[in-house]
Backbone as a printed PyTorch tensor [residue, N CA C, xyz], in Angstrom:
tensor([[[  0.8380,  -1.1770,   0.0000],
         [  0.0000,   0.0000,   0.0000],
         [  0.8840,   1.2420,   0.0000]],

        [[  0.3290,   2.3460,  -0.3890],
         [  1.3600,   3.6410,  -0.8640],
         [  0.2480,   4.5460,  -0.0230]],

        [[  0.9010,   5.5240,   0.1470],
         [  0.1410,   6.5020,   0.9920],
         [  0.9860,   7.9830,   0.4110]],

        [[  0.8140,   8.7960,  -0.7770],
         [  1.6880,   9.7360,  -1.3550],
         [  1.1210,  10.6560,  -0.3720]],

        [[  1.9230,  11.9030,  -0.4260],
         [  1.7840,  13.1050,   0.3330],
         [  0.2780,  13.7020,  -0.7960]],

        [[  0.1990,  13.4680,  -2.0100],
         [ -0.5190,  14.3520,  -2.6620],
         [ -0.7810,  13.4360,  -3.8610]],

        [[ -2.2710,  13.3340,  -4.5000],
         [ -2.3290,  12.5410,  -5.5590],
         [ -3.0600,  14.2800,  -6.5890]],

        [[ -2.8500,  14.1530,  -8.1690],
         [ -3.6700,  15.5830,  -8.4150],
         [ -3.4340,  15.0880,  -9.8300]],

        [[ -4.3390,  15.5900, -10.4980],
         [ -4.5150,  15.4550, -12.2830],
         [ -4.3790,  16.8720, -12.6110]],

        [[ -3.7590,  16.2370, -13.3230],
         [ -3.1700,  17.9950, -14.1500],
         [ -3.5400,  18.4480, -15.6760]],

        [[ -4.4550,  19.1800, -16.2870],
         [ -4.4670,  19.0210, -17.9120],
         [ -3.3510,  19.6600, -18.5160]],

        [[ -2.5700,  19.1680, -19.7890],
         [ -2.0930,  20.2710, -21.0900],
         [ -2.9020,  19.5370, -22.1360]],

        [[ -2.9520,  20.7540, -23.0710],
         [ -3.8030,  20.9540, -24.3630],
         [ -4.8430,  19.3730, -24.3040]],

        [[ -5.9040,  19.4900, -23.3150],
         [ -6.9450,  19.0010, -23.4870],
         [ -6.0140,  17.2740, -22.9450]],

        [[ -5.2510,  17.1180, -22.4130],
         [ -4.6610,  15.9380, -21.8580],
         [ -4.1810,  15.7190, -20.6120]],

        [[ -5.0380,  14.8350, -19.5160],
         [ -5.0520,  14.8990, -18.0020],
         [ -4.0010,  13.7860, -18.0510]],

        [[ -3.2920,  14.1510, -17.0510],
         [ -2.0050,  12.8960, -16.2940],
         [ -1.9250,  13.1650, -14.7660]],

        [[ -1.9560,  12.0230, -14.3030],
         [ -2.6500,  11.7430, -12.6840],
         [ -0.9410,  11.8200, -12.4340]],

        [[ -0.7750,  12.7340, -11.1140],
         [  0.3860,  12.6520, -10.6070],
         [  0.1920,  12.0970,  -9.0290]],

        [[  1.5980,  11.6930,  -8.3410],
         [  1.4810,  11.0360,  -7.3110],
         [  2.6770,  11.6990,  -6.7320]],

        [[  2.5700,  12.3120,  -5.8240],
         [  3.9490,  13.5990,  -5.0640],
         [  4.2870,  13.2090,  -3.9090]],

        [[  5.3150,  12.9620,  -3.2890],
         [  6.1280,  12.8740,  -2.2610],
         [  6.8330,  13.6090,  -2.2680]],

        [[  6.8620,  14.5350,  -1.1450],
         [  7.7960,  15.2660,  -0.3490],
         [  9.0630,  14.6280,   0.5330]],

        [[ 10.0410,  14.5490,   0.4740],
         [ 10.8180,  13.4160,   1.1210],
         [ 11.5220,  14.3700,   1.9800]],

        [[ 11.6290,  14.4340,   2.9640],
         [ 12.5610,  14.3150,   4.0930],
         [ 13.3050,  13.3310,   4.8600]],

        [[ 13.1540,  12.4830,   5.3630],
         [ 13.2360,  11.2180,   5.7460],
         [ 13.3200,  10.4290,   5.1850]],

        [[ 13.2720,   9.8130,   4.2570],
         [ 13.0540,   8.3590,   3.3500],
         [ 14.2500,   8.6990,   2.5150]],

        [[ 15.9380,   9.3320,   2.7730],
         [ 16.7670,   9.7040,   1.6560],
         [ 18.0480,   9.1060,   2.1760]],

        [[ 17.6390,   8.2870,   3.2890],
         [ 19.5120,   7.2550,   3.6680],
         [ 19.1500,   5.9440,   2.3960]],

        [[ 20.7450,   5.6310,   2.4270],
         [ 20.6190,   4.4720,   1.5520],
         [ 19.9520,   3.6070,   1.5790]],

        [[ 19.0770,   3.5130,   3.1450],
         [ 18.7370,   2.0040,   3.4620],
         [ 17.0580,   2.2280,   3.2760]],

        [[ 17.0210,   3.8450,   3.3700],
         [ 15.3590,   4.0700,   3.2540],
         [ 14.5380,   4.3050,   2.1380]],

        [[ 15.3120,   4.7960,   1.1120],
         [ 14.9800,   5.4210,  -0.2950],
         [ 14.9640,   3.9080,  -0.8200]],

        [[ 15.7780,   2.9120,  -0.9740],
         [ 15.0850,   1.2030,  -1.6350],
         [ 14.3340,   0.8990,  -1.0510]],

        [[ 13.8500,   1.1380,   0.1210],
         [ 12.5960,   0.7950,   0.7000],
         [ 11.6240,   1.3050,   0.4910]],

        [[ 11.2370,   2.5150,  -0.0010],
         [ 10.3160,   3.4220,  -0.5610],
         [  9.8250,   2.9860,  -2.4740]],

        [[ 11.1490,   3.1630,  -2.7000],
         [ 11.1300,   2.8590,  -4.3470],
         [ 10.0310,   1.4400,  -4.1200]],

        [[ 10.4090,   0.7860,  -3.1290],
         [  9.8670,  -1.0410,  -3.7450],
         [  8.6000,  -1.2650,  -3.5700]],

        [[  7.8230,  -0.1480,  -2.1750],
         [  6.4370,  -0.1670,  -2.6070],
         [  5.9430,   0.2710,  -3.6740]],

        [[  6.6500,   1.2200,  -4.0000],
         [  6.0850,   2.2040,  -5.9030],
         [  6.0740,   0.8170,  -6.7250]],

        [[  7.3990,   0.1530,  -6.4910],
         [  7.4830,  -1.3400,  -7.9900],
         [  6.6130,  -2.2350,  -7.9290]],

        [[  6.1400,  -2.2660,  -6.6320],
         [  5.0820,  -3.2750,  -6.3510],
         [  3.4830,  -2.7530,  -6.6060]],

        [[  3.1970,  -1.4400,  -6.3220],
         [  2.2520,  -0.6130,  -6.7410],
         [  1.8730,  -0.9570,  -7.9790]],

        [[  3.3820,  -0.5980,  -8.9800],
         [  2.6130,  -0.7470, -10.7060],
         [  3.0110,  -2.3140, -11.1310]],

        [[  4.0200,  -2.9640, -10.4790],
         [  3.1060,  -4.7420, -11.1580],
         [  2.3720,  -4.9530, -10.3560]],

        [[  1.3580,  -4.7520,  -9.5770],
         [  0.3460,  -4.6720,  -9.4150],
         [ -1.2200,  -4.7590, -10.4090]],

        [[ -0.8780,  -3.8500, -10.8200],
         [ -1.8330,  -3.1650, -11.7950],
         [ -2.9460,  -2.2620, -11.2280]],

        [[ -2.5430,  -2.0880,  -9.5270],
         [ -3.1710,  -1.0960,  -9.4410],
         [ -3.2410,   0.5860,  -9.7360]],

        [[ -2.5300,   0.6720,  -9.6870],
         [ -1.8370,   1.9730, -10.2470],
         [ -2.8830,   2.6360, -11.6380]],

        [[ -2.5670,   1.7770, -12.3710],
         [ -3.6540,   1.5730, -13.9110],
         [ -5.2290,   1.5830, -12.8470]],

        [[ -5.2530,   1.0170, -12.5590],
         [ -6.8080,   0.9010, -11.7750],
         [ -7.1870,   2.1330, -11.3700]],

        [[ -6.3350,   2.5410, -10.2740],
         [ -6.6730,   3.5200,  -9.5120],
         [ -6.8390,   5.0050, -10.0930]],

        [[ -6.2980,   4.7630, -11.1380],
         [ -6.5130,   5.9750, -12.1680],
         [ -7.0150,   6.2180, -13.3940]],

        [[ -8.5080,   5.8430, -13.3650],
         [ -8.5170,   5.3330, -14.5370],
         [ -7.7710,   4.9660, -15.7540]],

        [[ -7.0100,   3.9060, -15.7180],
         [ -6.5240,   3.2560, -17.0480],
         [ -5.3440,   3.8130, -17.1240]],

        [[ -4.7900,   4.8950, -16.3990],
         [ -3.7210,   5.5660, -17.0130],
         [ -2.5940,   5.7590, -15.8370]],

        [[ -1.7840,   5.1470, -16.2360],
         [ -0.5800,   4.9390, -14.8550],
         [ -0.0680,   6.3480, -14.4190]],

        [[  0.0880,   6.8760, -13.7080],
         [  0.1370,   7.6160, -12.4860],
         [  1.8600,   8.3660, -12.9100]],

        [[  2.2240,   9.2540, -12.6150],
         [  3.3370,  10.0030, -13.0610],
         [  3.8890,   9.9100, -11.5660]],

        [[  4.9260,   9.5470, -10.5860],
         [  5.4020,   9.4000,  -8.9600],
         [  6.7630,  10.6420,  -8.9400]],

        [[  6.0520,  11.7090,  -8.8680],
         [  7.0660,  12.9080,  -8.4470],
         [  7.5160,  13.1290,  -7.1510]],

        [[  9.0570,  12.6700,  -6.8090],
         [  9.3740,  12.9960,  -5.7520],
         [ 10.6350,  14.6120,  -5.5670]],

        [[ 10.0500,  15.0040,  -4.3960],
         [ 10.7500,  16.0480,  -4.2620],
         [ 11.5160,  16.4860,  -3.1720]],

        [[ 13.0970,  16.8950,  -3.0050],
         [ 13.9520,  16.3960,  -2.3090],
         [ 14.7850,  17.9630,  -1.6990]],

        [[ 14.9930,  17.8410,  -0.6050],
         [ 15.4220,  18.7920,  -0.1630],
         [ 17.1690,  19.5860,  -0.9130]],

        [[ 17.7460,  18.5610,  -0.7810],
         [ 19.0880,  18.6310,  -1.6070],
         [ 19.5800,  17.9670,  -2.7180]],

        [[ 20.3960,  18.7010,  -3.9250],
         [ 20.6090,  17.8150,  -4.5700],
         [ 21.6580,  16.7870,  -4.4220]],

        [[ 21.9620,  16.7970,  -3.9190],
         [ 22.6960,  15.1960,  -2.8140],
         [ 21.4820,  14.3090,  -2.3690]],

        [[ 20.7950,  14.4930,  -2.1210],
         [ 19.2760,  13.3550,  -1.9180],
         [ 19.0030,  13.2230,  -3.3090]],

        [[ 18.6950,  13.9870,  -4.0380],
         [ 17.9600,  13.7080,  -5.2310],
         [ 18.8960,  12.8980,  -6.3170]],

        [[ 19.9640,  12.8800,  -6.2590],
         [ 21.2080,  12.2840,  -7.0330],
         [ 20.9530,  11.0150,  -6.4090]],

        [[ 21.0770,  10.7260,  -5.2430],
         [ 20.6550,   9.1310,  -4.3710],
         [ 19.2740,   8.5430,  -5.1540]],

        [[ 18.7110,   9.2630,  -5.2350],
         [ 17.3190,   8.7890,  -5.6150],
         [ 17.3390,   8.1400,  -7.2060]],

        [[ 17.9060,   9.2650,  -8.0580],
         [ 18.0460,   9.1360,  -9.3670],
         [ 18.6250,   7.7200,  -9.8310]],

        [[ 19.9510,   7.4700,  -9.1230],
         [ 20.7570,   6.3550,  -8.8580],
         [ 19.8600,   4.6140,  -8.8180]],

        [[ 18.8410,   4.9570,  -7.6830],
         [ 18.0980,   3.6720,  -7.1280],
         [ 17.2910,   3.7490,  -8.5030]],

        [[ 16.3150,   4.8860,  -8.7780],
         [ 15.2540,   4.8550,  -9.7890],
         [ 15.4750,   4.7720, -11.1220]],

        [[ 16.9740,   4.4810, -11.7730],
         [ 17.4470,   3.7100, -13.1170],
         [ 17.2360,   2.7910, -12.9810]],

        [[ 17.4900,   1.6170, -11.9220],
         [ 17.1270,   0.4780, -11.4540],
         [ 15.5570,  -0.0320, -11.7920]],

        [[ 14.8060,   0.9050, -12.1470],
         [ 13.1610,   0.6690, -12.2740],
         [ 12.5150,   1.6050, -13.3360]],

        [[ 12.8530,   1.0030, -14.4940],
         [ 12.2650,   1.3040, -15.4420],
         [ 10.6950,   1.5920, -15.9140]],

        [[ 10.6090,   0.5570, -15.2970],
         [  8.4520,  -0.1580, -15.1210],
         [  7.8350,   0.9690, -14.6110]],

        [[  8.5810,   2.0170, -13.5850],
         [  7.8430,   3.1980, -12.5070],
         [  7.8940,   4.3290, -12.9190]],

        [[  7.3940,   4.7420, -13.7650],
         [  7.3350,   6.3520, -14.0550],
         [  7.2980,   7.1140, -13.1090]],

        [[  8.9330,   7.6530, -12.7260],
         [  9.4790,   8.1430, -11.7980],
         [ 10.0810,   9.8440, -12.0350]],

        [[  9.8720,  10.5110, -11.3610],
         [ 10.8060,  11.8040, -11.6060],
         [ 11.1540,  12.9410, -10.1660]],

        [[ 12.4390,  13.3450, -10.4600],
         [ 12.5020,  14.2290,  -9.5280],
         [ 12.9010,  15.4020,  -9.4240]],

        [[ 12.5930,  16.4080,  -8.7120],
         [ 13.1680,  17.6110,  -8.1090],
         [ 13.5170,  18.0030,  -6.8720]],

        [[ 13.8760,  19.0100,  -7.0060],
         [ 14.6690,  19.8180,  -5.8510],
         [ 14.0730,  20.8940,  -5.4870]],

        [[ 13.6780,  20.8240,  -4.2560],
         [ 12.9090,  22.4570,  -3.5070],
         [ 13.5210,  23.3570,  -4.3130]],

        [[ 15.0920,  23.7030,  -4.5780],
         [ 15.5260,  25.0580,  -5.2780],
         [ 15.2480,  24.8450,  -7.1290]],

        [[ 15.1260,  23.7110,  -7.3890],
         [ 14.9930,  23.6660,  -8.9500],
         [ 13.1360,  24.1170,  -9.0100]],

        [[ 12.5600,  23.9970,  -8.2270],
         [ 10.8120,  23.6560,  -8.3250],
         [ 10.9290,  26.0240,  -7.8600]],

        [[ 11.9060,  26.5800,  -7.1620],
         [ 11.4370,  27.9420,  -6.7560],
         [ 11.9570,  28.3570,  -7.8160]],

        [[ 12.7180,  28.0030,  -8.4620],
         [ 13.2510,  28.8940, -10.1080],
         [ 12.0430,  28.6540, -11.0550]],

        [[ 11.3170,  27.7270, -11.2190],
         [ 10.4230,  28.0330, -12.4800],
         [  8.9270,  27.4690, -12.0070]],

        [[  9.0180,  27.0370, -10.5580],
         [  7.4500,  26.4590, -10.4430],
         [  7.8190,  25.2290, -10.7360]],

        [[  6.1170,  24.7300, -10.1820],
         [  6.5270,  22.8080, -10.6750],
         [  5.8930,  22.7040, -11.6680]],

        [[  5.4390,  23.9100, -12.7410],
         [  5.0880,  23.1070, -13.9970],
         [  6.7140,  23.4850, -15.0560]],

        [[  7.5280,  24.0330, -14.1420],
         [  8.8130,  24.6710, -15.0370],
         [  9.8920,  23.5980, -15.0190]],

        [[ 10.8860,  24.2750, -15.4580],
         [ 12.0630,  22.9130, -16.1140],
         [ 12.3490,  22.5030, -14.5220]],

        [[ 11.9850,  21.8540, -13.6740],
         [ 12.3770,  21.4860, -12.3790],
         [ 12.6990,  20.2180, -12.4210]],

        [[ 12.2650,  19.1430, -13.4480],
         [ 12.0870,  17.8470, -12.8830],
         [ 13.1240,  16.7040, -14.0290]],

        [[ 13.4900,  15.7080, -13.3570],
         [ 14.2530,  15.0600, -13.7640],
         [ 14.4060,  13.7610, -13.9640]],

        [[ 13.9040,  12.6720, -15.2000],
         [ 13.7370,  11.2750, -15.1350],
         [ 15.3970,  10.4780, -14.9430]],

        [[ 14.9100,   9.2250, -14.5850],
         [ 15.9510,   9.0640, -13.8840],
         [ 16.8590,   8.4230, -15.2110]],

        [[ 18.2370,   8.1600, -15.0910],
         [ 19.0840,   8.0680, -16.5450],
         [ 18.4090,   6.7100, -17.1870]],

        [[ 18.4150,   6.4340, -18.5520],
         [ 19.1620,   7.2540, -19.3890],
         [ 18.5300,   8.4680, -19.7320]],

        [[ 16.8940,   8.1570, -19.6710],
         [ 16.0710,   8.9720, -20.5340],
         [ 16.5260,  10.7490, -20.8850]],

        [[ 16.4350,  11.5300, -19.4490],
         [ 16.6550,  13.0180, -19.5430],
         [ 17.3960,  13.3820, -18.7890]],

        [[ 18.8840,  13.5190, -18.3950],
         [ 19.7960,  13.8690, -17.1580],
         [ 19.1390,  15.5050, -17.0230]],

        [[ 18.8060,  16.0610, -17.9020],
         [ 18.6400,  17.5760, -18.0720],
         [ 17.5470,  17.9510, -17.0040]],

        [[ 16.8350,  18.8140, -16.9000],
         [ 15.6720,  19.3990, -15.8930],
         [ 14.7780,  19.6400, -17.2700]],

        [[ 13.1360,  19.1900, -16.8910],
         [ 12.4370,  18.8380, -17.5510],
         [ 11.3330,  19.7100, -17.2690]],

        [[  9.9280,  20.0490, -18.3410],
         [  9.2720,  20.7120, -17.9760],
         [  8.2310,  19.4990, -17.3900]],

        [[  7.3890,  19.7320, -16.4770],
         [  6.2270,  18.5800, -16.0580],
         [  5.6230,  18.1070, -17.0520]],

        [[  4.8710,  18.4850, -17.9510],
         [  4.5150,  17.9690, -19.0730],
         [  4.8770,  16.7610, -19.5820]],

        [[  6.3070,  17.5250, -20.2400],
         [  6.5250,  16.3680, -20.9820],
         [  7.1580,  14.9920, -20.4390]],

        [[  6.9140,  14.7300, -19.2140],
         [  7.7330,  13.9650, -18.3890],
         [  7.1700,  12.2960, -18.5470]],

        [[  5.9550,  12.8000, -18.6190],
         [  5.3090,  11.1950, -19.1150],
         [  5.4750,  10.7450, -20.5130]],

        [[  5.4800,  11.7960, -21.4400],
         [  5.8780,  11.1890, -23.0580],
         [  6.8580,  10.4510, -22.8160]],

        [[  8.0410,  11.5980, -22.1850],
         [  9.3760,  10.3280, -21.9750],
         [ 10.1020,   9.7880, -21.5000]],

        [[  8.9270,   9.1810, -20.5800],
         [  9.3640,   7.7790, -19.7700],
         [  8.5730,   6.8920, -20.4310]],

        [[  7.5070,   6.7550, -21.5280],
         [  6.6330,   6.2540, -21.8850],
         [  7.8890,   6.0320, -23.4780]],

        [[  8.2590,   6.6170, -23.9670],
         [  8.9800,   6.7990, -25.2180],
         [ 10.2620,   5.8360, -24.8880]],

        [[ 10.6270,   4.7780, -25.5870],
         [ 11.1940,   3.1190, -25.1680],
         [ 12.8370,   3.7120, -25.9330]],

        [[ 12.7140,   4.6900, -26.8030],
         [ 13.9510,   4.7730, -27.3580],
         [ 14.5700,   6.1000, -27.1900]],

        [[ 14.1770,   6.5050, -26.1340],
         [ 14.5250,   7.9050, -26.1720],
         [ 15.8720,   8.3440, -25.4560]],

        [[ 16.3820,   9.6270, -26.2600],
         [ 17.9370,   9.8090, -26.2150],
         [ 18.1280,  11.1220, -25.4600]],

        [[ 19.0160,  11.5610, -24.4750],
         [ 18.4200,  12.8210, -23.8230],
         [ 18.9630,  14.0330, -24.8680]],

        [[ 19.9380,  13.9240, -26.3340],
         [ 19.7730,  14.9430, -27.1540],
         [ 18.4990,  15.1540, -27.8090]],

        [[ 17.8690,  13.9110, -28.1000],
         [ 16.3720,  14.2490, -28.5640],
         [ 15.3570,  15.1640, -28.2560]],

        [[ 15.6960,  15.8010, -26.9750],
         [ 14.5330,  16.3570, -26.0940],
         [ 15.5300,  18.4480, -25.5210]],

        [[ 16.5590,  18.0120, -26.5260],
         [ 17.4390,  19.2730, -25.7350],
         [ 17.2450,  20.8210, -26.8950]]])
C-alpha cells in the first residue's frame, strides 16, 4: 500500500495525467529510499496503479530537499524502469514552479531538468535519447 503526500490530475492541451507527489525528508539514507522505491514497484506490477486511475498509470514525483538526496534517488530509480518516476529539488521547483524545467527522469532517458509535461511522453517513449529532447 502507498500513501503519497498528494495525488492531483493535471491538464495540457486538453490531456489529463494523474500525478502522485512525495515530499521526502526522511526516506533519503541508503537504506530508506530502496525501501520506498519497492512499494512504488510493487504498486505498478500490481496493476493497481492503472486501476486507480482510470486506465492511465500515475506520473510518482518525488521532491527532495538537496541535490545530494535527489542524485541518491536518481541512482536507485534507473534500477526501475516499469515506474514512471521523476525528480526535483525544492531550489529547482522555486526557479520556475513545478510546472517549469524542475524535474528530472531518472538516466538514461533526460539527465537535463524537464518541464512537467513532458515527463510522461518520456518515460513512456522506449527509445529515447536525452539529445532528442534538448
Amino acid at each position: 500500500m502507498i500513501h503519497p503526500d498528494a495525488s492531483l490530475q493535471l491538464g495540457y492541451r486538453d490531456e489529463w495525467t494523474w500525478y502522485l507527489l512525495e515530499y521526502e525528508r526522511r526516506a533519503t539514507t541508503p537504506k530508506r529510499l530502496p525501501e520506498r522505491l519497492a512499494s512504488y514497484r510493487r504498486y505498478f506490477a500490481s496493476g493497481r496503479a492503472r486501476l486507480d486511475h482510470g486506465g492511465r498509470s500515475p506520473m510518482v514525483l518525488f521532491v527532495f530537499e538537496t541535490e545530494h538526496a535527489e542524485w541518491g534517488f536518481l541512482r536507485i530509480a534507473a534500477d526501475m524502469p516499469e515506474v514512471p518516476l521523476a525528480s526535483a529539488t525544492t531550489e529547482s521547483i522555486g526557479f520556475d514552479g513545478p510546472l517549469g524545467e524542475a524535474w528530472r527522469l531518472p538516466a538514461p532517458a533526460a539527465p537535463v531538468r524537464r518541464r512537467l509535461h513532458f515527463l510522461q511522453k518520456l518515460h513512456f517513449c522506449k527509445s529515447v535519447r536525452s539529445q532528442d529532447f534538448q
